[in-house]
C-alpha positions as CSV (number, residue, x, y, z in Angstrom):
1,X,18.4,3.8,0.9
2,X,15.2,1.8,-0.1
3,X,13.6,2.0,-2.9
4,X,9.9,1.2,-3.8
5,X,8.7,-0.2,-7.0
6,X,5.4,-1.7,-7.9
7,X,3.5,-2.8,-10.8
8,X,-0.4,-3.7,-11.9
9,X,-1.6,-6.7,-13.7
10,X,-4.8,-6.2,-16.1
11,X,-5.4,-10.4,-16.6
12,X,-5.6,-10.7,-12.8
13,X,-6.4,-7.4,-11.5
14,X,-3.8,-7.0,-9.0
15,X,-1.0,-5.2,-7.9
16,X,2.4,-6.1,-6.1
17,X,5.2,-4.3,-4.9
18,X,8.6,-4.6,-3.7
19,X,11.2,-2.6,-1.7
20,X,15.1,-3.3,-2.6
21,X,18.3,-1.9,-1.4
22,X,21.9,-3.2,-2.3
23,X,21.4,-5.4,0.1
24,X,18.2,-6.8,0.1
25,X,14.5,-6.8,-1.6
26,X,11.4,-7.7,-0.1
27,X,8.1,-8.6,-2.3
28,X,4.6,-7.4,-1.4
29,X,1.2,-8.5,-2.3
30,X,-1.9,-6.9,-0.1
31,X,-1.4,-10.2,2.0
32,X,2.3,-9.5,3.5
33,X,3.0,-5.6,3.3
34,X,4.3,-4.2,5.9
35,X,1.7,-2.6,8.3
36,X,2.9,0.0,10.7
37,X,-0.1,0.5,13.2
38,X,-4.0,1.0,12.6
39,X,-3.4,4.0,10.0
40,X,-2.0,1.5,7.9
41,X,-4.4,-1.3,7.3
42,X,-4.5,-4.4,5.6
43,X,-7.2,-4.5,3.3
44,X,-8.2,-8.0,1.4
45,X,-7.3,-7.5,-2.4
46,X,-5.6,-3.8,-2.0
47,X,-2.2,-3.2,-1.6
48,X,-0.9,0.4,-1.0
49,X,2.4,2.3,-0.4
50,X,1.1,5.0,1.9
51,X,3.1,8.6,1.4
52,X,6.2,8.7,3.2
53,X,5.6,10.0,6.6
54,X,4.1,7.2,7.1
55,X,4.4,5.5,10.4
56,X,5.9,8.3,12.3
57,X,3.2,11.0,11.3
58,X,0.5,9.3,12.7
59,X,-1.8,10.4,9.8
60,X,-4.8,8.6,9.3
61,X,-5.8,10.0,5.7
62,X,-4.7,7.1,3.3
63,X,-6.2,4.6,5.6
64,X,-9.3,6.3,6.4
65,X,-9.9,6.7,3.3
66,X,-8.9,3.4,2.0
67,X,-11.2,1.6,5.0
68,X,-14.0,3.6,4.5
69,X,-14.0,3.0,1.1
70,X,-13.0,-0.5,0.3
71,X,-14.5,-2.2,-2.5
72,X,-15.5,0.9,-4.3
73,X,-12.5,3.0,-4.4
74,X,-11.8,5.0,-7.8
75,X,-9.3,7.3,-9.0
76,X,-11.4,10.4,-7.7
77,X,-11.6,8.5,-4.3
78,X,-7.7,8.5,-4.1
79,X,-7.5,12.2,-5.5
C-alpha cells in the first residue's frame, strides 16, 4: 500500500510531496512527479496529486483544468 503525503511552504511558495510504503519513499517537487500520459501534465511551479483513478480512467478534468488555467489558478478554480 502507498501512501501520499504532501506539504506547503508559505516563505517559498511551494509545495512537495512524497509517496512511501514499508519499503520505499519517493519525493516530489512539480519538476519530478510522476506523469502518467497527457491528462497528467507537468506544469512549471505546480505540483499536483490527481484523484485516484488517475492513469487508468483516462479523465482529463484535473489536467484540463490545471493547463487551461495555469498561472491563475484559485481555490474556486480547483472547486
Amino acid at each position: 500500500m502507498k501512501i501520499h503525503l504532501g506539504w506547503g511552504s508559505l516563505p517559498d511558495n511551494t509545495f512537495r510531496g512524497a509517496d512511501y510504503a514499508a519499503n520505499f519513499v519517493t519525493f516530489y517537487d512539480d519538476k519530478n512527479y510522476t506523469h502518467y500520459d497527457q491528462n497528467t501534465p507537468q506544469l512549471d511551479g505546480l505540483f499536483y496529486y490527481d484523484k485516484g483513478a488517475v492513469p487508468y480512467s483516462g479523465d482529463k478534468c484535473m489536467g484540463n483544468v490545471l493547463r487551461a488555467n495555469h498561472g491563475k489558478i484559485t481555490a474556486a478554480t480547483l472547486y
